[in-house]
Structure formats: C-alpha cells, structure tokens
C-alpha positions in Angstrom: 42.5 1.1 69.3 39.8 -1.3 68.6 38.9 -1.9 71.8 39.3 1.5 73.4 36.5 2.4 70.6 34.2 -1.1 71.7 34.5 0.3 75.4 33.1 3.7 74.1 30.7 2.3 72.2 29.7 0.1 75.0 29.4 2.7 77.3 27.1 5.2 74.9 24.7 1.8 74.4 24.6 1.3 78.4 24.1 4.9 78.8 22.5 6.5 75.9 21.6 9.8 77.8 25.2 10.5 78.3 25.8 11.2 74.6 23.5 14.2 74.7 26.0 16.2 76.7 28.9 15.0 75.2 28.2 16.0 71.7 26.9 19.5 73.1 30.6 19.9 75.0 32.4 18.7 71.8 30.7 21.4 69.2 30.8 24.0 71.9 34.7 23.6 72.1 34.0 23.9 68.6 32.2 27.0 68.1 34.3 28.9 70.4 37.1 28.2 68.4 35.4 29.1 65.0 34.5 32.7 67.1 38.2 32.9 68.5 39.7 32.0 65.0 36.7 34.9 63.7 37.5 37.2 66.6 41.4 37.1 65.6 40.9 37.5 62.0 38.7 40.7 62.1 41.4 42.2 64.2 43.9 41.8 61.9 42.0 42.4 58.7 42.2 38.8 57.4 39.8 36.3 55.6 36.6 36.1 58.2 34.8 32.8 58.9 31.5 32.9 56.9 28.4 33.9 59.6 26.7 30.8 58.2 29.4 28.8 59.0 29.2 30.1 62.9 25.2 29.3 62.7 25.5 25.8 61.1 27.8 25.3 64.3 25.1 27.0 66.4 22.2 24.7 65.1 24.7 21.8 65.9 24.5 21.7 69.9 27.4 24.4 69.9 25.4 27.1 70.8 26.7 27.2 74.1 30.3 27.7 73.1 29.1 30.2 70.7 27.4 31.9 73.4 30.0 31.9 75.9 33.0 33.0 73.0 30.4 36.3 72.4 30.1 37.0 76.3 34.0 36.5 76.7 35.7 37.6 73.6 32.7 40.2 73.1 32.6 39.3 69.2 29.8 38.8 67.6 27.6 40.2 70.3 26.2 43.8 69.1 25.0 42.9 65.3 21.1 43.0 66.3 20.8 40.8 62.6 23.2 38.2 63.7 21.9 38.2 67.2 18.4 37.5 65.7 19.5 34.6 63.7 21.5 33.7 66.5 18.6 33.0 68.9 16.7 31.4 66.2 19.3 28.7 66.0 19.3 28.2 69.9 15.8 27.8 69.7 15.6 25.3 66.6 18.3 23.5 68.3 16.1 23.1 71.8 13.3 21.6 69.8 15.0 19.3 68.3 16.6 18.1 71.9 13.1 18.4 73.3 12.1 15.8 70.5 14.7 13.5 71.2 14.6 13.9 74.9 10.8 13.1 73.9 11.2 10.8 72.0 14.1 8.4 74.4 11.7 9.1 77.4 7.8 8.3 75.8 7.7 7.9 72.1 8.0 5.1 70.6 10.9 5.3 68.7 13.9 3.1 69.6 17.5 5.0 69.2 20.1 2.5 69.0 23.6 2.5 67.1 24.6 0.0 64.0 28.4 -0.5 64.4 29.6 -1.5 61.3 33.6 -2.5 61.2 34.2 -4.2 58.4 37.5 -5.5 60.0 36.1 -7.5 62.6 34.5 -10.8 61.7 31.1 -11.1 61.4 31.0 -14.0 64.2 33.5 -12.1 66.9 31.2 -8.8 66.0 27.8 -11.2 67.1 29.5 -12.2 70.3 30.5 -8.7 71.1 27.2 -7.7 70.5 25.5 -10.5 72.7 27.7 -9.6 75.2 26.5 -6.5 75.3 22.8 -7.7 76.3 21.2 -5.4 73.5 20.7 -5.2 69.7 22.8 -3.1 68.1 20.9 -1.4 65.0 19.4 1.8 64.7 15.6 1.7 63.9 13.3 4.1 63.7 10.0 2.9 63.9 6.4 4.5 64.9 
C-alpha cells in the first residue's frame, strides 16, 4: 500500500499539471452524486441535501459534475436564485484556477508537496526523496 501511494505521489511531483484535472474529475463524480442523492430525495419527500452543501461542492472544482447532474437529471436547473449563486461559484472557482495556472506557469511561487509518513524512517524517506531528483516541501514564497 505504501508503495502504490510513493508511485502516486511520484507521479503528481513529476507531473504536477496532471493533478489539476484529477481533482476536478474526482469532485465532479462528487457533486453529481450530492444532485442524484438531492434529485431522489425531493421525489420522494425525504430530508434534502442543504443548497450550500451542493455550492461548497461547486466552489470545489465540482462544478462540472454539478453542471452536467442539472443538464441530465434536470434538478436544480430552473431556481433563477440557485442558478445565480450557481454561476458565481463557477466563476470564483475559474479564478482561483487562473491563479494557480498563473502562478505554476510565471509567478514565483513554487508548489510542491511535503509527505509526511511518520512510519517510514527518516533516512529511507531522504533516499526516496533524492531519488526523486526534487525537494519535497511545500513553500510558498514571493
């Protein structure tokens, strides 16, 4: 298990860019779920997930899946207030990308990932890291 996580973690520091995608897939696999789950309990009169709760996943890269659960399960879709708030959090969440996008490609800011495991031993965690070529801390520094 260990390793599987090394060779993930590896792979994110060789290929930083690749994390942006994967993050927005996971939360909109997410968020269409939270509108599905939604979706079924207003048809059967049940407890409803909270609207902030489906922006807070919104504003968390899963406005995609959000988007795509209003277009194909036609929830959430006709409220002109949620719609509003809605389009606020795609927006929000596209300058925050644009920032980071900035920020990997000009700025200079350096994104990198501390792995902290407090299993492995200090010396076998250096090597790893060596291994890897890079530093392995996150600093944000201007």
């Amino acid at each position: 298990m260990l390793e599987a996580m090394n060779i993930v973690i590896s792979f994110y520091l060789a290929h930083p860019w690749a994390l942006i995608p994967t993050v927005y897939l996971i939360m909109s696999f997410v968020a269409f779920v939270a509108y599905a789950v939604d979706k079924r309990a207003a048809k059967r009169g049940e407890w409803r997930t909270p609207e902030s709760t489906l922006h807070t996943l919104e504003l968390l890269c899963g406005w995609p899946g959000a988007w795509l659960a209003q277009r194909l399960l036609r929830h959430k879709s006709v409220k002109t207030s949620f719609r509003i708030v809605f389009f606020m959090m795609v927006a929000l969440n596209l300058a925050v990308l644009a920032y980071v996008i900035y920020g990997m490609t000009f700025g200079e800011q350096s994104f990198s990932i501390r792995l902290v495991q407090s299993n492995i031993p200090v010396r076998k965690y250096n090597q790893w890291a060596n291994n890897l070529g890079r530093e392995i801390v996150f600093r944000a520094s201007r």
